[in-house]
MIKE-188534 format. One record per atom (N, C-alpha, C): residue in one letter; z, x, y. Coordinates in steps of 0.2 Angstrom, whole numbers, padded with zeros to 4 digits, always signed. Atoms other than C-alpha are relative to their C-alpha. Layout:
<sites>
aZXY...
</sites>
This chain:
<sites>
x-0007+0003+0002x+0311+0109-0012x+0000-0006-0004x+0003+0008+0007x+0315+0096-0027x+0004-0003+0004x-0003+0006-0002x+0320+0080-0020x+0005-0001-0004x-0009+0004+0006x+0338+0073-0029x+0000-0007+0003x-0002+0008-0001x+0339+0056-0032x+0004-0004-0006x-0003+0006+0005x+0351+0041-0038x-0002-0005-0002x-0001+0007+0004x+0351+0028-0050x+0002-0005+0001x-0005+0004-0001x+0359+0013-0045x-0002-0006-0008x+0004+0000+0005x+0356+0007-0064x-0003+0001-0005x+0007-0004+0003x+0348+0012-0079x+0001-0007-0007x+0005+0007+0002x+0345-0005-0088x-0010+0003-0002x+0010+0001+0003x+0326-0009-0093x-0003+0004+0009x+0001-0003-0007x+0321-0006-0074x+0001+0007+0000x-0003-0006-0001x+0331+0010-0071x-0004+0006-0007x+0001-0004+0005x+0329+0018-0089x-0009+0002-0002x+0009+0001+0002x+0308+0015-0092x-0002-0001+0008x+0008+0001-0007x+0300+0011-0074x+0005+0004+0007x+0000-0007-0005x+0311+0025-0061x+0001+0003-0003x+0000-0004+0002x+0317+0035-0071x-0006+0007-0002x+0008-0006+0003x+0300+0044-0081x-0004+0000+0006x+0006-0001-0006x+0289+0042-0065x+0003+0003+0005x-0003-0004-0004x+0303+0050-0054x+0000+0006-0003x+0000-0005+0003x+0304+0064-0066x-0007+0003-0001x+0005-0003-0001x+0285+0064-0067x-0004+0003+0007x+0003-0001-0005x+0282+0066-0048x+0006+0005+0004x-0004-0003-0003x+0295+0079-0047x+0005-0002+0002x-0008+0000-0005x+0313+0072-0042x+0003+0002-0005x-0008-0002+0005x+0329+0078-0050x+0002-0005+0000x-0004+0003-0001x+0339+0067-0056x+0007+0001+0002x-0004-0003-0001x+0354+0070-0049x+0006-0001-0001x-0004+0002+0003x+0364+0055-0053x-0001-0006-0002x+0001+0005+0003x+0364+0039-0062x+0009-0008+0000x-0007+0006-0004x+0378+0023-0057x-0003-0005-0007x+0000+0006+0008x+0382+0014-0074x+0006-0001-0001x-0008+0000+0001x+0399+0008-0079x+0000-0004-0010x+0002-0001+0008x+0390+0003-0097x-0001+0007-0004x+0002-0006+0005x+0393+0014-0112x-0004+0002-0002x+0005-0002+0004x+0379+0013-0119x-0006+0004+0004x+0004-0003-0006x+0368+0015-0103x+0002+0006+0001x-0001-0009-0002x+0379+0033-0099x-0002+0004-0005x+0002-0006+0004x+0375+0038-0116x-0009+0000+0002x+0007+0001-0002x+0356+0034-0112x+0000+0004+0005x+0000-0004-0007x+0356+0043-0095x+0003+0007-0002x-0002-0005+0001x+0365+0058-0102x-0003+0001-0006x+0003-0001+0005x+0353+0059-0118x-0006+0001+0002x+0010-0004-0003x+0336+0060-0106x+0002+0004+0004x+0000-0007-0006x+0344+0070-0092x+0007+0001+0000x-0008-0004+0003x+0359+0081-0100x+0003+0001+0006x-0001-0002-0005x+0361+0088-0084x+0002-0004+0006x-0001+0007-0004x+0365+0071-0074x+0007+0001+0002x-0006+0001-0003x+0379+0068-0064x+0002-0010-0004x-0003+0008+0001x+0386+0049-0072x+0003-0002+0005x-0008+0003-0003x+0395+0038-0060x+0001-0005+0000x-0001+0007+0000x+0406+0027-0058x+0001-0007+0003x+0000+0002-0008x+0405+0019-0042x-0005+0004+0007x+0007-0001-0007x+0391+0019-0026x+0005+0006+0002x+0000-0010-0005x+0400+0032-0016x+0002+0005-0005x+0004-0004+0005x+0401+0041-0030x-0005+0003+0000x+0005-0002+0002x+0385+0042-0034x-0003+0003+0008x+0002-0003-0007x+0380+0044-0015x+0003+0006+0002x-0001-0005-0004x+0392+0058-0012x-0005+0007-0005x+0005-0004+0005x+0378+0069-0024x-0005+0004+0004x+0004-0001-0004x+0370+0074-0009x-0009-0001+0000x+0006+0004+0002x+0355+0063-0013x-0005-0001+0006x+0005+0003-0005x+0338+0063-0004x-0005-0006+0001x+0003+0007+0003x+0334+0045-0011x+0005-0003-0004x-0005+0004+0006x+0343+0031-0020x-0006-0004-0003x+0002+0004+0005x+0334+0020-0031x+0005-0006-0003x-0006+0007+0004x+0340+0002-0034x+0000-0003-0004x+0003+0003+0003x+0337-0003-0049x+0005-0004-0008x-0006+0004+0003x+0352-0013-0052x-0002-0007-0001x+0000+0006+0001x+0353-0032-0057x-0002-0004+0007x+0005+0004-0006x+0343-0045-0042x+0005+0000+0005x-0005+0001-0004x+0361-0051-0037x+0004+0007+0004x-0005-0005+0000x+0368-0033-0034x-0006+0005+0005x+0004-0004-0003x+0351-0027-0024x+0001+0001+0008x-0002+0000-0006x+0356-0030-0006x+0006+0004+0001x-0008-0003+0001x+0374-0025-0009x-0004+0009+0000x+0002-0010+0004x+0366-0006-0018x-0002+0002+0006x+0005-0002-0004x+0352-0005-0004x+0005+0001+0004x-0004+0002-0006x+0365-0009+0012x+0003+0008+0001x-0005-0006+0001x+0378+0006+0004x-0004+0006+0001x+0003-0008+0000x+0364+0019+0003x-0002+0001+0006x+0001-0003-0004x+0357+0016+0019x+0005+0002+0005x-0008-0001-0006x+0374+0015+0029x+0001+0008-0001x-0002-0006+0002x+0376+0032+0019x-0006+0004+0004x+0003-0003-0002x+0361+0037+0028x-0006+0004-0004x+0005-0001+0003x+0350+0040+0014x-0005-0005-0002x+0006+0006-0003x+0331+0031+0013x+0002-0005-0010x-0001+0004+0003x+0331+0018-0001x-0007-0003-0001x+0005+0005+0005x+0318+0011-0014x+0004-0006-0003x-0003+0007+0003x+0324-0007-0020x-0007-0001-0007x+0005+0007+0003x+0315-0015-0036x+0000-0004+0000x+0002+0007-0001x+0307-0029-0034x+0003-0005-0002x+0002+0000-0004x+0312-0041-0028x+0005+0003+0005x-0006-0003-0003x+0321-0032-0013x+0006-0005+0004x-0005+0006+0002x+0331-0049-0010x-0004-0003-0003x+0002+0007+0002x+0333-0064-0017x-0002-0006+0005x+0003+0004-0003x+0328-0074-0002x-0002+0005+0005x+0004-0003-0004x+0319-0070+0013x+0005+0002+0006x-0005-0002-0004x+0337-0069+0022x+0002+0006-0001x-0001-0007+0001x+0342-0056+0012x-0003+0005+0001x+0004-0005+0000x+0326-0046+0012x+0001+0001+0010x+0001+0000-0008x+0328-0048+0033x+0007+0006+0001x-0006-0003-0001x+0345-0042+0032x+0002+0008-0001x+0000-0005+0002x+0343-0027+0023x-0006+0004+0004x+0004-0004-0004x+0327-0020+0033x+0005-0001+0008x-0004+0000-0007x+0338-0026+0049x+0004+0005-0001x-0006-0006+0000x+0351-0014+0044x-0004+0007-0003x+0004-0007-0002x+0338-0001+0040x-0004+0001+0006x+0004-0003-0003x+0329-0003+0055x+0007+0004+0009x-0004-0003-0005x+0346-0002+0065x+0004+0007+0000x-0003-0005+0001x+0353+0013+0056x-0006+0005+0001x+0005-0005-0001x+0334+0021+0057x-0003+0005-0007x-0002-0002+0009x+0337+0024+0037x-0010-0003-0002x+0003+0001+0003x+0321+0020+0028x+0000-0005-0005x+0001+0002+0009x+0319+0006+0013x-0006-0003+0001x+0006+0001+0005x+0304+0001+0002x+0002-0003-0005x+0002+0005+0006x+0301-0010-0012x-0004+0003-0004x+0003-0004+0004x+0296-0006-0028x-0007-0005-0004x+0007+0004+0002x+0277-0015-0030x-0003+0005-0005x+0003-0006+0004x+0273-0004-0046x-0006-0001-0002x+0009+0003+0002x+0258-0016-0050x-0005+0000+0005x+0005-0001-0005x+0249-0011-0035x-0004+0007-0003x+0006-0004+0006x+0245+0003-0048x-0002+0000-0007x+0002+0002+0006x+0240-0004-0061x-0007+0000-0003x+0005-0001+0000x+0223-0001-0069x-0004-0007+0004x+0005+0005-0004x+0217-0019-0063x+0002+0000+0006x-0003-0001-0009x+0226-0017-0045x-0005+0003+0001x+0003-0004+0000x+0216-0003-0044x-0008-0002-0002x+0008+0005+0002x+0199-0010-0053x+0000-0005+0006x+0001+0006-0002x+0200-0023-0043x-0002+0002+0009x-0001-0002-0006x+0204-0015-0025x-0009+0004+0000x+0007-0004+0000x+0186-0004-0030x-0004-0004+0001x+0005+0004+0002x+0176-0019-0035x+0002-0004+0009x+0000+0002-0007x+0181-0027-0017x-0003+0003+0006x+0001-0004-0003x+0176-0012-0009x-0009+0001+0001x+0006+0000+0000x+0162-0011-0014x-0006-0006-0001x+0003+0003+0000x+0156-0028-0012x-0004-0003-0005x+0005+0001+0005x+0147-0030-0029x+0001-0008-0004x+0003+0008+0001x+0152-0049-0032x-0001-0006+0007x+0003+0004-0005x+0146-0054-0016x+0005-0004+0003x-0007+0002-0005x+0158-0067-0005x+0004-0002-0003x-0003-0001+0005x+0173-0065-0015x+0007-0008+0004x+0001+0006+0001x+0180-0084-0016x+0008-0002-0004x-0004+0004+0005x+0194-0086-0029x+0002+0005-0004x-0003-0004+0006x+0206-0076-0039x+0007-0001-0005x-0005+0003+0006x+0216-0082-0055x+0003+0008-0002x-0007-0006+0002x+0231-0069-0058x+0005-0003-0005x-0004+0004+0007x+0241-0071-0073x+0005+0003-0003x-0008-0005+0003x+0259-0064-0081x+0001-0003-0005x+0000+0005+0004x+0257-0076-0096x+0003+0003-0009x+0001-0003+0009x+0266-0073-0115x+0003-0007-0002x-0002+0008+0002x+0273-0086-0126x+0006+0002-0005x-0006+0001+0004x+0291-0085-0131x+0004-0005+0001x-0003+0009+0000x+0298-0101-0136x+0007+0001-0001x-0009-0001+0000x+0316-0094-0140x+0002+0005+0007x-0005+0000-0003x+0327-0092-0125x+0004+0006-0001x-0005-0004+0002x+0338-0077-0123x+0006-0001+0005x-0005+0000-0004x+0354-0082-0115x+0006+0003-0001x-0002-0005+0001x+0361-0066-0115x-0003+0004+0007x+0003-0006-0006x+0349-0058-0101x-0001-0006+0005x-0002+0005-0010x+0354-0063-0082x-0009+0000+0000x+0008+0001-0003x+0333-0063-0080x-0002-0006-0003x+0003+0007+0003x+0332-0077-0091x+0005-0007+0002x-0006+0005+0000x+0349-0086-0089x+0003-0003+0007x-0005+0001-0010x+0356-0082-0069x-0005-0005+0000x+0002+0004-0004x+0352-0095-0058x-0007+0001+0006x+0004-0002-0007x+0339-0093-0042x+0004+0005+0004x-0005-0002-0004x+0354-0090-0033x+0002+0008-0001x-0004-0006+0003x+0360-0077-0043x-0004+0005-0004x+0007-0007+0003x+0342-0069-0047x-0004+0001-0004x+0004+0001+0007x+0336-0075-0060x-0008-0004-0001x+0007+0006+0001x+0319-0085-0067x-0005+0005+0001x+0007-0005-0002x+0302-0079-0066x-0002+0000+0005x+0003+0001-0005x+0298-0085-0049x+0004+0007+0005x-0004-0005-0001x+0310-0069-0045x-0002+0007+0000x+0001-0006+0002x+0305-0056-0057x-0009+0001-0002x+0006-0002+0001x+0286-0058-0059x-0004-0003+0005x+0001+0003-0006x+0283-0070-0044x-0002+0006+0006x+0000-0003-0006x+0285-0053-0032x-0007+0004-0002x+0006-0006+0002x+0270-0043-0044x-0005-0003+0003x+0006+0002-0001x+0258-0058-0042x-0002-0001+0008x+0002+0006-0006x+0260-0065-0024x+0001+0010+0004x+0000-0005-0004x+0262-0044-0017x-0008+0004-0003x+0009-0003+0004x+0244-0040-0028x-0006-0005+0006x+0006+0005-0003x+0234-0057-0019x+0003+0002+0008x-0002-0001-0005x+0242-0051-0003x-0005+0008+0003x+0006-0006+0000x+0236-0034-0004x-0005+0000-0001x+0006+0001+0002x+0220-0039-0009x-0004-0002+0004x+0005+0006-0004x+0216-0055+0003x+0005+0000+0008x-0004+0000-0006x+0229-0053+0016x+0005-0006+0000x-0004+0007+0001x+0241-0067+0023x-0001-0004-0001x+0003+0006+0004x+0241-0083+0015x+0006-0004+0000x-0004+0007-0001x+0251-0099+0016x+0000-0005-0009x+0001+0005+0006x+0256-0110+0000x-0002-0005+0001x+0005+0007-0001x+0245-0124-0004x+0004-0004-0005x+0000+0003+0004x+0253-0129-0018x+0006+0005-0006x-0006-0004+0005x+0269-0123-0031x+0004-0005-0005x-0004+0002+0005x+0277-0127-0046x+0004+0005-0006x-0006-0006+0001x+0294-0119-0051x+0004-0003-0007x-0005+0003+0003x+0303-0125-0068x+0002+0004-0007x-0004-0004+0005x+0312-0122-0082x-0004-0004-0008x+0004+0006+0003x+0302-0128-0099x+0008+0002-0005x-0004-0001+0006x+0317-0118-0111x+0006-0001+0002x-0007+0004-0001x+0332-0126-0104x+0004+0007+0004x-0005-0006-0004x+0337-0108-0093x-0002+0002+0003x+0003-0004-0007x+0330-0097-0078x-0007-0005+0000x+0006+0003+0002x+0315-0105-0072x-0007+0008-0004x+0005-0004+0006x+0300-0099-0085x-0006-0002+0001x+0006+0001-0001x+0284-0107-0079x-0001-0001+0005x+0001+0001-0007x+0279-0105-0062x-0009+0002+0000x+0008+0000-0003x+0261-0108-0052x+0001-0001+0006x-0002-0001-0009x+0260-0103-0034x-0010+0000+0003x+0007-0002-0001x+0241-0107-0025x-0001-0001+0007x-0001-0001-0006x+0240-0097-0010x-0007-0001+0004x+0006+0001-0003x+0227-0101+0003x+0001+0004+0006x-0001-0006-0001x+0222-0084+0011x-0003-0002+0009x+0005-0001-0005x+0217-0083+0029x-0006+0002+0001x+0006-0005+0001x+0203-0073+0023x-0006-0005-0003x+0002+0004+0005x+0197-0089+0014x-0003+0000-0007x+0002-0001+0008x+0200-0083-0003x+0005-0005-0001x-0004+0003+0003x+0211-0095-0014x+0004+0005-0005x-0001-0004+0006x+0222-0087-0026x+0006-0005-0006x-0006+0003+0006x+0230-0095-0042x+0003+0004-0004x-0006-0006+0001x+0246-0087-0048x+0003-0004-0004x-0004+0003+0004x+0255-0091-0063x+0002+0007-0004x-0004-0004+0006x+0268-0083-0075x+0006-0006+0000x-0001+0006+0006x+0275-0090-0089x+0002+0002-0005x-0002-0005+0006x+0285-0085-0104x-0001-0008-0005x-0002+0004+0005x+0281-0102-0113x-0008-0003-0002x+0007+0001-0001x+0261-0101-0113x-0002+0002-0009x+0002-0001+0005x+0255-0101-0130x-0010+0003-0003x+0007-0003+0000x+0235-0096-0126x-0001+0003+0007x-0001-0002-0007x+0236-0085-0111x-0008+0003+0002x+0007-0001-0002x+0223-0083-0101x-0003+0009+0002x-0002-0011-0002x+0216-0063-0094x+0004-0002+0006x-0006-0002-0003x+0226-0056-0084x-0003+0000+0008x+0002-0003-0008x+0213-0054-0068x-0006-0007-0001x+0009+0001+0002x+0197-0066-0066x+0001-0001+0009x+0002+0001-0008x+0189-0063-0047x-0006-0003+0001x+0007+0001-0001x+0175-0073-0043x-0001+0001+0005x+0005+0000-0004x+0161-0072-0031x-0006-0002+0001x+0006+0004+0001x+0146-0078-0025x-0006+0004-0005x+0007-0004+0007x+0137-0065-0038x+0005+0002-0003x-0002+0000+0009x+0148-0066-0053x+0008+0002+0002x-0008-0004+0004x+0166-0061-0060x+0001+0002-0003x-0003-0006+0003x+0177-0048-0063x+0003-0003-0005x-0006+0003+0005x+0187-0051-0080x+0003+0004-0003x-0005-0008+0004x+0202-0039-0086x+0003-0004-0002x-0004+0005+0005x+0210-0048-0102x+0007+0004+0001x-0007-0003+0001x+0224-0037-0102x+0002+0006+0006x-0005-0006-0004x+0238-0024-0094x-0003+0007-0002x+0001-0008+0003x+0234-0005-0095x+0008-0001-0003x-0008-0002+0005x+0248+0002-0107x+0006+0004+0004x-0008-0004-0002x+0260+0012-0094x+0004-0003-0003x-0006+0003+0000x+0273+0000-0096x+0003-0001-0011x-0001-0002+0008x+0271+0002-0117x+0002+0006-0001x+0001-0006+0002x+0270+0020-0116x+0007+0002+0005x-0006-0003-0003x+0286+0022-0104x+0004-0002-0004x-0005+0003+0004x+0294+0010-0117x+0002+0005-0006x-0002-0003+0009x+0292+0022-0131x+0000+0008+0006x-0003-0005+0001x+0298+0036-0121x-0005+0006+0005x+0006-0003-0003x+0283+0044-0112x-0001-0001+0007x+0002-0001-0005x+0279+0050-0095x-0005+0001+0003x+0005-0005-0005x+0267+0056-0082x+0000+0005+0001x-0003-0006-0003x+0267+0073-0082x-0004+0004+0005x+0002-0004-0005x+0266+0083-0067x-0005-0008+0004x+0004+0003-0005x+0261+0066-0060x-0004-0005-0004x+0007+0004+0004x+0246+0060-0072x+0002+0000-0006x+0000+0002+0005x+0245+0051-0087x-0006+0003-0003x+0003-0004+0003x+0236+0060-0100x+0000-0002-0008x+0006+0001-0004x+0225+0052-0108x+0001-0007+0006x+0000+0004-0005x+0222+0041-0092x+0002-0007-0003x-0002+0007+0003x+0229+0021-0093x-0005-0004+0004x+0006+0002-0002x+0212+0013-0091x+0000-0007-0006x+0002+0006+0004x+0209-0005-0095x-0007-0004+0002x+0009+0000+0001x+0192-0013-0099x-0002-0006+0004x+0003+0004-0005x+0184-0023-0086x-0007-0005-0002x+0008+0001+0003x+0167-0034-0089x-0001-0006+0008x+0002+0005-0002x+0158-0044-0076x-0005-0003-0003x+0005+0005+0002x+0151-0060-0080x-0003-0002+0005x+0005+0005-0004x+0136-0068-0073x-0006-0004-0004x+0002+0005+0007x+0135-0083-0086x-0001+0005-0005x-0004-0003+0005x+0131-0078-0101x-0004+0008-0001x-0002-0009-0001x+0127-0059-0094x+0007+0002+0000x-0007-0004+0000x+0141-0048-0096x-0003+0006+0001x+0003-0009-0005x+0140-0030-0088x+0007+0004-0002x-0007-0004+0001x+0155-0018-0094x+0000+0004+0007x+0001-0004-0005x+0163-0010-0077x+0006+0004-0004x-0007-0005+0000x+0172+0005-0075x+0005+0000+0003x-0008-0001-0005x+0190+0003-0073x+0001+0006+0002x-0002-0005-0004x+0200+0012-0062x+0006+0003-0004x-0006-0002+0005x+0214+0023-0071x+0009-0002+0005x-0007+0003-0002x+0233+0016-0067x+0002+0006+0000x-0002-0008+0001x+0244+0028-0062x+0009-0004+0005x-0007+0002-0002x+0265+0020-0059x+0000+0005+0006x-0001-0006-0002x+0268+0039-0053x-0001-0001+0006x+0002+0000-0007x+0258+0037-0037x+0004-0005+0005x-0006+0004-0005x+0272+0026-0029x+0003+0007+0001x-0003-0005-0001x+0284+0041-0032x-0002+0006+0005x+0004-0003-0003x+0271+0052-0025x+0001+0001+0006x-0001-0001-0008x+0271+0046-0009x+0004-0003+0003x-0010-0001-0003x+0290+0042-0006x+0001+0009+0001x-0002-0006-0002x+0290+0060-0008x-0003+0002+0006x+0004-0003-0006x+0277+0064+0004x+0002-0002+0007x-0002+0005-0006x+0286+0049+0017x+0007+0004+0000x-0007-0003-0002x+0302+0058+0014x-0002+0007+0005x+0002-0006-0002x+0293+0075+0019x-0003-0002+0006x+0004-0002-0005x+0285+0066+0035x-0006+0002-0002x+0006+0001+0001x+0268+0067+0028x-0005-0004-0003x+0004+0006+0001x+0263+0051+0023x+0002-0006+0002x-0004+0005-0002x+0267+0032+0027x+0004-0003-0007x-0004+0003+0003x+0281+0024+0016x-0006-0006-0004x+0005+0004+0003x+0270+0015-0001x+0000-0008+0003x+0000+0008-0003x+0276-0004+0005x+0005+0000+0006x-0003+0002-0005x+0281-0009+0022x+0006-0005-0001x-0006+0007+0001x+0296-0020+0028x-0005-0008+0002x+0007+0007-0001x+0281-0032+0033x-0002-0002-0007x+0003+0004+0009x+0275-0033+0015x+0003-0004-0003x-0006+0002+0006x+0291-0034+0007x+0002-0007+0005x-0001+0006-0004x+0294-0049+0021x-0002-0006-0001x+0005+0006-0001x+0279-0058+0019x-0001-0002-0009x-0001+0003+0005x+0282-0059+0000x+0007-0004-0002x-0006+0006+0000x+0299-0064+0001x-0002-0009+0004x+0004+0005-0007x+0291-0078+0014x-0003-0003-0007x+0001+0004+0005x+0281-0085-0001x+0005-0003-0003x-0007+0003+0007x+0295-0085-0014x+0005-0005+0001x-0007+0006-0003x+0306-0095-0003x-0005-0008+0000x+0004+0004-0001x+0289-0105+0000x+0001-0006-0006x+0002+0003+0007x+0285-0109-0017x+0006-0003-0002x-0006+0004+0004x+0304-0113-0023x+0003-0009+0003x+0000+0007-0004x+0304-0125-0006x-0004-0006-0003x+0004+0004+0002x+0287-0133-0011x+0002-0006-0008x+0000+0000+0007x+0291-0135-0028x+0006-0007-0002x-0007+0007+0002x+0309-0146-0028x-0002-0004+0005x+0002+0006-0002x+0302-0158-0015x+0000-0007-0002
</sites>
């Protein structure tokens, strides 16, 4: 049976990161919640066959086996709430609130109605997610010690036009919002729970905060340094893991998120050819080229489907999605101090 699912959104989020990967792991669209002209004509030029709407019950009476909330930060509690009251399970993207009262609120009203929500941690499939997850596995740099994460580019013009750059905290905005939940949901999943040591939250371009550093100290006793940054002018790689025998180093993202921008999916689930980015360990001035792992967004999809059908667990817990709101609150405390 095809699973039918709604859009609450089809924005940047909505239109490139559920959209194609829902469509490559099998769901129908069924229907799409936009009240932007531009957005209906988008959404009825990839999926002719779409229902538009113009309002939540609307879209919920579509007899949907999934909603997708992949509306603006401020509007994600509200979306979530309506689909599970309706009694349909719910992926939220990240982050699923804006504070760690919202994110409480919303799994409380899923766990009271028995409904189902998820977060959408799409970088837990990323080639270095995944790289990285392998090289720990298998133990090959020894007591693993320290990990430098990074979301760094350098645009020194401001757009205050996009609520992501402009809203407030309050109202959803900044980086410690929208890339804060990749970095601090990756070092979690990696090292486990972990407590802030140390944060710094601010604005360098005069709107949403744009340079954030968060350094969690891990019970596992790993440290992890976390930054994202829209105003970094030499950025650093994207991954460096040390240990007591050398470190991992991935300069850069695998391409999904370029290749769903221009239009491209996963079909049947897999990218083709695979989105594999290049790995090297150092140990000084050795270098060793490793084999990364292939990224794959689609694998979220995958198995929502399978957690819908009762044969698999839901990809992130309401504990996960908890314990990163729990940081984010951390870091914003720490930081105005």
């Amino acid at each position: 049976m095809t699973l039918r699912v709604g859009i609450s959104g089809y924005g940047l989020a909505g239109r490139y990161f559920h959209a194609p990967l829902l469509k490559g792991a099998g769901f129908e669209i069924a229907g799409v919640l936009t009240t932007n002209e531009e957005r209906r004509a988008h959404a009825l030029a990839d999926f002719p066959e779409t229902t538009v709407a113009l309002s939540m019950p609307e879209l919920l009476d579509l007899g949907l086996d999934l909603l997708v909330v992949a509306s603006a930060n401020v509007a994600h509690a509200r979306d979530a709430i309506a689909g599970l009251r309706a009694g349909i399970p719910v992926v939220v993207d990240k982050p699923m609130g804006r504070s760690i009262q919202e994110t409480q609120e919303i799994i409380d009203i899923s766990k009271e109605i028995g409904v189902t929500v998820t977060t959408y941690f799409n970088r837990l499939f990323d080639s270095d997610a995944l790289t990285v997850k392998k090289i720990i596995a298998e133990g090959t740099l020894g007591k693993i010690f320290r990990l430098d994460s990074r979301f760094e580019k350098f645009r020194p013009g401001s757009n205050p036009k996009s609520w992501r750059e402009a809203s407030s905290f309050a109202d959803g905005g900044g980086n410690l919002l929208d890339l804060g939940p990749h970095l601090v949901s990756l070092a979690l999943n990696w090292f486990g729970p972990a407590e802030v040591a140390y944060a710094s939250v601010r604005s360098i371009r005069g709107l949403a905060d744009d340079d954030i550093v968060i350094n969690l100290k891990h019970a596992t006793g790993v440290d992890s340094y976390l930054s994202a940054s829209s105003i970094i002018g030499a950025g650093g790689p994207r991954i460096r893991l040390s240990g007591t025998e050398g470190s991992l180093v991935i300069k850069e993202l695998d391409d999904q998120e370029a290749r769903l921008r221009l239009g491209e999916y996963p079909v049947g689930g897999v990218w083709t050819p695979p989105a594999i980015t290049a790995a090297q360990i150092y140990r000084g001035d050795e270098v060793i080229e490793y084999p990364g792992e292939p990224g794959n967004y689609s694998l979220f999809y995958s198995q929502v489907a399978l957690a819908i059908a009762g044969k698999a667990a839901w990809p992130v817990t309401p504990d996960d999605a908890l314990a990163v709101a729990k940081i984010i609150d951390q870091a914003r405390a720490i930081s105005i101090r």
